[in-house]
Steps between C-alpha positions, in 0.01 A plus 500: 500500500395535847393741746538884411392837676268593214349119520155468642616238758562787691132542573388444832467081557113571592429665140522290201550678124320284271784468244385459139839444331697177467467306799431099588418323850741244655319267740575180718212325426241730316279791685358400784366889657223671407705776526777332244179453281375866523880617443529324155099544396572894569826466258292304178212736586698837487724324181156532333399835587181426683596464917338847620705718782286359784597130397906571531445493901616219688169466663331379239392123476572250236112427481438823467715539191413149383146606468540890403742419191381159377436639185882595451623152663260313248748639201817415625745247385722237700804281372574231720816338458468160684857322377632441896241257509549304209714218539286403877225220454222676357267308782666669757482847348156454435446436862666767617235774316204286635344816691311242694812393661552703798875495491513565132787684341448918361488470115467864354223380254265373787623834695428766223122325443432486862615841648470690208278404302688434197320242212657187479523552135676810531796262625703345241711230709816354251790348608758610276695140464189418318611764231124668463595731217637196313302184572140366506387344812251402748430632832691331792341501792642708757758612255422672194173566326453410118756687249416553184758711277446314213837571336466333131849517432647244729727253393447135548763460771425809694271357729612162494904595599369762736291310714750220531720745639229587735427164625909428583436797741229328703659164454788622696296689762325234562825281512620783773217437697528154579639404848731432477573764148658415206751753509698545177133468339471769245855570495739572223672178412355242670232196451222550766145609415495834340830525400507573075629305263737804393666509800350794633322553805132485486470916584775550175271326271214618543656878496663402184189399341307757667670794422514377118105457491520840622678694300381269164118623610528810621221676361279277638722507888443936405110441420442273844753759715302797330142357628630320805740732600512840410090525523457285844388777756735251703731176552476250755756272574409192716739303737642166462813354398765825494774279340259375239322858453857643423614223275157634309601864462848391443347273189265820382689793549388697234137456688703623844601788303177630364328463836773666686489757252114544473524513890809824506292630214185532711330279276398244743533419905665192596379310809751215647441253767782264645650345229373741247652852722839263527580476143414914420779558776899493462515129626276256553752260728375514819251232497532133668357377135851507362563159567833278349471495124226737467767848410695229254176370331258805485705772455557595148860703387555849525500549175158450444428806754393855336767721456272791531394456871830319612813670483801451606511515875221240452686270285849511707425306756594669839236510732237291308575222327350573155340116502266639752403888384150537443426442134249739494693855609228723583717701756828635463515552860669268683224286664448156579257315671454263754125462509302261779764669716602353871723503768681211338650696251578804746895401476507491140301795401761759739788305352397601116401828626810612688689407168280739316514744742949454496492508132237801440726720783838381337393621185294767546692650767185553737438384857193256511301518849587186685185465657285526209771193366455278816121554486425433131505067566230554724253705340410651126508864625860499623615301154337742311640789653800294479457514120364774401842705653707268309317483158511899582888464452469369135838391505549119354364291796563095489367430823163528494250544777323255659098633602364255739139485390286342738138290372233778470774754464557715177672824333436736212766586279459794334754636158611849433661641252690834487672395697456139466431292823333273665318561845394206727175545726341259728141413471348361846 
């Protein structure tokens, strides 16, 4: 992992290498550049073998390769995982893609159709709570479109037990919500909305029940992942609710798995925003969502977590909790994110940093540049300098590091093998 001499991060900053191996985009709150839009249009385009020489430059316009390669953006395929969103009132997530609306929010679908071209029904958007491989259902607006796996081997119960689970998960979010909360709602043990019968919390049922759907159906989980997964061109994750996004992976991990997988295996790009860019990272704690009640309700055990992408310096406990690593592991770097970044959390972010930075020199027995280290809670640049030196070390980091990711801001992650790393560029 990290930065090497032989890496092509050492290329001059004004000359960017159009990388065609492994890579996915971490973003604050989705692209908002043309020149973030021609940087990832040039990547599908050269995936698929048809960007010629003179379109590489960085001079070139996103119109101009909107128009020239329309042909080529007409065929490709988009997943759009939309689960951070799914326990908010659907009203309200409905208004917030109204286009009209002048202070609407970025959604990747409306983004991909309107700067790139891309079909609308190119764009499959699930939310994978809803279990598309498994169960029949309607479109939601705002939330999913219609899913229609028709799995004729269901038992009778499936769907009924499943989506009573579901529902104890909103019932105690929306308990949470109330001012004053409910807190204990959802909770292991206690009598408030959302808490189960079983004594469970709300997050350990539904992983229980989960998981078993799973791993009872998984030829049809491998036939959705196959066309969903390994074939999309690329991934979207929206932004939303981080601690309910996670408690979604935690609840599917064998889905985390094959899209982290499909993603190292150059299968497929993944594309985070906010919520969705948290939960790919080491941690996703640094968020003012995690409220009282909300780690003891929608967090589901460790033991549901994959034991092929967490090991155990994940699982131990030191440095991140393991009730609040991302459930969906794409890096093994150790980065987390504090997206719609400010000065407020200035403090914070050099705190967690200058732990990683003790730790990574402690055990690595290198000498960190302090400036780069009291630089990296102000800016993206200095934190990924910060972390690309110590994910460079490879030695069994804890602490991970905080990249303060401003709104409009993202980075490109690209994954090499031979040796294996993981280099961190930022995309302006």
């Amino acid at each position: 992992m990290g930065l090497c001499e032989s890496c092509p991060a050492k290329a001059p900053p004004t000359e960017r290498i159009i990388y065609t191996g492994p890579s996915a985009w971490i973003t604050s709150s989705g692209f908002s550049t043309d020149t973030q839009w021609v940087a990832f249009m040039q990547t599908l385009l050269k995936r698929k073998g048809v960007l010629e020489p003179e379109d590489e430059s960085a001079s070139v316009t996103r119109k101009a390769l909107v128009t020239k390669y329309a042909d080529t953006i007409k065929t490709l395929k988009m997943t759009y995982i939309n689960d951070a969103s799914f326990h908010r009132p659907e009203h309200l997530m409905a208004a917030g893609r109204d286009r009209s609306n002048p202070k609407h929010w970025f959604w990747w679908d409306n983004g991909m159709e309107d700067m790139m071209g891309l079909p609308r029904e190119n764009i499959t958007m699930v939310q994978i709570l809803m279990k598309p491989w498994l169960f029949n259902r309607a479109g939601r607006l705002a939330n999913h479109d219609r899913q229609e796996p028709n799995v004729a081997e269901l038992g009778p119960d499936d769907d009924k037990n499943y989506f009573a689970a579901l529902q104890l998960t909103q019932d105690a979010y929306d308990a949470l919500k109330e001012a004053p909360p409910k807190v204990g709602a959802g909770q292991a043990g206690h009598k408030l909305p959302g808490c189960p019968a079983s004594g469970l919390s709300c997050a350990d049922e539904l992983a229980g029940i989960s998981s078993a759907l799973n791993t009872k159906y998984k030829d049809a989980l491998d036939r959705w992942c196959a066309e969903y997964i390994d074939d999309a061109d690329f991934i979207c994750g929206q932004g939303g609710e981080v601690v309910m996004l996670n408690m979604a992976w935690q609840c599917n991990q064998d889905v985390a798995a094959r899209l982290v997988s499909a993603v190292r295996g150059n299968k497929t790009v993944y594309l985070g925003l906010s919520a969705s860019s948290m939960v790919a990272a080491k941690s996703m704690e640094m968020t003012g969502e995690i409220e009282p009640g909300w780690i003891e309700a929608f967090s589901a055990h460790s033991k549901y977590l994959h034991r092929g992408h967490f090991d155990a310096t994940d699982l131990d406990g030191d440095g991140t909790a393991v009730n609040v690593l991302g459930a969906l592991p794409l890096f093994e770097s150790p980065l987390a994110m504090r997206p719609h970044y400010s000065a407020a959390w200035e403090a914070e972010v050099l705190r967690k940093n200058l732990e990683a930075e003790a730790e990574c020199e402690k055990e690595a027995g290198i000498q960190i540049d302090n400036e780069v280290v009291a630089k990296s809670n102000d800016g993206v640049e200095a934190a990924l300098k910060l972390l690309n030196t110590i994910s460079a070390a490879a030695n069994d980091q804890d602490n991970p590091v905080f990249v303060p990711l401003r709104n409009g801001r993202a980075f490109e992650v690209n994954f090499y093998s031979n040796p294996h790393k993981e280099v961190f560029y930022v995309r302006n």
